[in-house]
C-alpha positions as CSV (number, residue, x, y, z in Angstrom):
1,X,124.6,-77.8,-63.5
2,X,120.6,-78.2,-64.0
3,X,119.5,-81.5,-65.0
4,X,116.0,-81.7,-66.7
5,X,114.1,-84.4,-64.3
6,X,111.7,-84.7,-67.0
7,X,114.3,-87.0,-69.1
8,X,114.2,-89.6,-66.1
9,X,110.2,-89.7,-65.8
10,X,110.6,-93.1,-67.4
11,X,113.2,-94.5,-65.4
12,X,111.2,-93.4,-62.0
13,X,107.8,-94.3,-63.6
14,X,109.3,-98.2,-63.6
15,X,110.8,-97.4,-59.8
16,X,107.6,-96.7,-59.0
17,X,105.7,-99.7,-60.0
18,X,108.5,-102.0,-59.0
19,X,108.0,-100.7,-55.9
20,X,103.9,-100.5,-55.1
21,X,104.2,-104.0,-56.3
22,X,107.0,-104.9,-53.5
23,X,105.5,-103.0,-50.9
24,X,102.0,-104.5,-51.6
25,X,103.4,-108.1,-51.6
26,X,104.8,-106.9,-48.1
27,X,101.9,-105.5,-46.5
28,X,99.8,-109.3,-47.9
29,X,102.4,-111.0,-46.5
30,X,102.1,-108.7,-43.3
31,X,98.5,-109.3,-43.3
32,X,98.4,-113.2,-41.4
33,X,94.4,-112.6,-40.4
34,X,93.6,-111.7,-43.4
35,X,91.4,-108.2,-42.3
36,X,92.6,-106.4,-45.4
37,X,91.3,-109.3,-47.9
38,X,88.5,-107.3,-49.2
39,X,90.5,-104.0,-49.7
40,X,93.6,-105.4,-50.9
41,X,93.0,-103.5,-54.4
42,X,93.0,-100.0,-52.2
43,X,96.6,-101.0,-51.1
44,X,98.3,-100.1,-54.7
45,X,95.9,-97.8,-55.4
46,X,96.9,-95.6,-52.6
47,X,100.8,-96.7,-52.9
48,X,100.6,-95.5,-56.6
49,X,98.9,-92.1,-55.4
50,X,101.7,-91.2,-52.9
51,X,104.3,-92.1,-55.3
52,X,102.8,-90.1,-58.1
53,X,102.5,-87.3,-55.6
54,X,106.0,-87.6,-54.8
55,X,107.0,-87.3,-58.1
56,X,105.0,-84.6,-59.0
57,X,106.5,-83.0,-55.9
58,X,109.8,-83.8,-57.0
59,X,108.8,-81.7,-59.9
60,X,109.3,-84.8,-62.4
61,X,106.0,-83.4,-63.6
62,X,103.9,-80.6,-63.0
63,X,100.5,-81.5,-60.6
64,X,97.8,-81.4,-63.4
65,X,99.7,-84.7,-64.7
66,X,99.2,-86.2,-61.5
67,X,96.1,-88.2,-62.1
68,X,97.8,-89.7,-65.5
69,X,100.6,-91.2,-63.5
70,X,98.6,-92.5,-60.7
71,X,96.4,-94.2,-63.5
72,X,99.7,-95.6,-65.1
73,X,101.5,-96.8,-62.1
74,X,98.3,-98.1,-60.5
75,X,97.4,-100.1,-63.9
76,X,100.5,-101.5,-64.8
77,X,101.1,-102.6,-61.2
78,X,97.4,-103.9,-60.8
79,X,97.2,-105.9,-63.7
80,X,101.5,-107.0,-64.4
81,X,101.3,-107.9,-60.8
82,X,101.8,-111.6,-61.1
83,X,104.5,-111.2,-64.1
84,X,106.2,-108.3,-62.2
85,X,106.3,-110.4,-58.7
86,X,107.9,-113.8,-60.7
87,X,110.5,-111.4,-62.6
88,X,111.6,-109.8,-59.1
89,X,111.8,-113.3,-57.0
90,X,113.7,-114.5,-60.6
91,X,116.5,-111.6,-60.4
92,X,116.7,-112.2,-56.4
93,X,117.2,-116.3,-56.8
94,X,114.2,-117.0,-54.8
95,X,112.9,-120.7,-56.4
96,X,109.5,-121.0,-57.1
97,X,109.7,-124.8,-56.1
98,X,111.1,-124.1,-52.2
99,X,109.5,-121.1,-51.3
100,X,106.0,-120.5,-48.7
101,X,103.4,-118.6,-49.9
């Protein structure tokens, strides 16, 4: 049975920025002395490059597309950060109100 990855590109595009956006809200939350505070914008830029790498290694897309999908999952996680951080704690049942940040 051969499956065409290509048709689920969109679903692990989403994966993808769900999770540079989860593991950089880690790694700030990780970071208590704040050494990184300058750099923080290099932390989903190189998520989003291994995790377009992977996909391109996964043969979801050939390499030459590479650069594309790093832009894409490094934009959309850059700049929906805030809206895709409130829509994750939303579906988990974390309240806004109770939490530390």
């Amino acid at each position: 049975m051969n499956i065409d990855l290509s048709r689920l590109l969109p679903a692990a595009v989403i994966a993808a920025i769900f999770l540079t956006v989860i593991l950089t809200e880690l790694i700030k939350k990780a970071d208590r002395n704040d050494r990184l505070k300058g750099y923080r914008i290099y932390i989903p830029a190189a998520l989003s490059l291994l995790e377009s790498a992977l996909l391109a290694f996964g043969e979801f897309f050939s390499w030459r597309q590479t650069p594309f999908y790093w832009a894409t999952i490094f934009a959309v996680s850059v700049f929906g950060y805030e809206a895709i951080y409130r829509k994750i704690r939303t579906w988990l049942g974390m309240d806004e109100s109770t939490s530390k940040d």
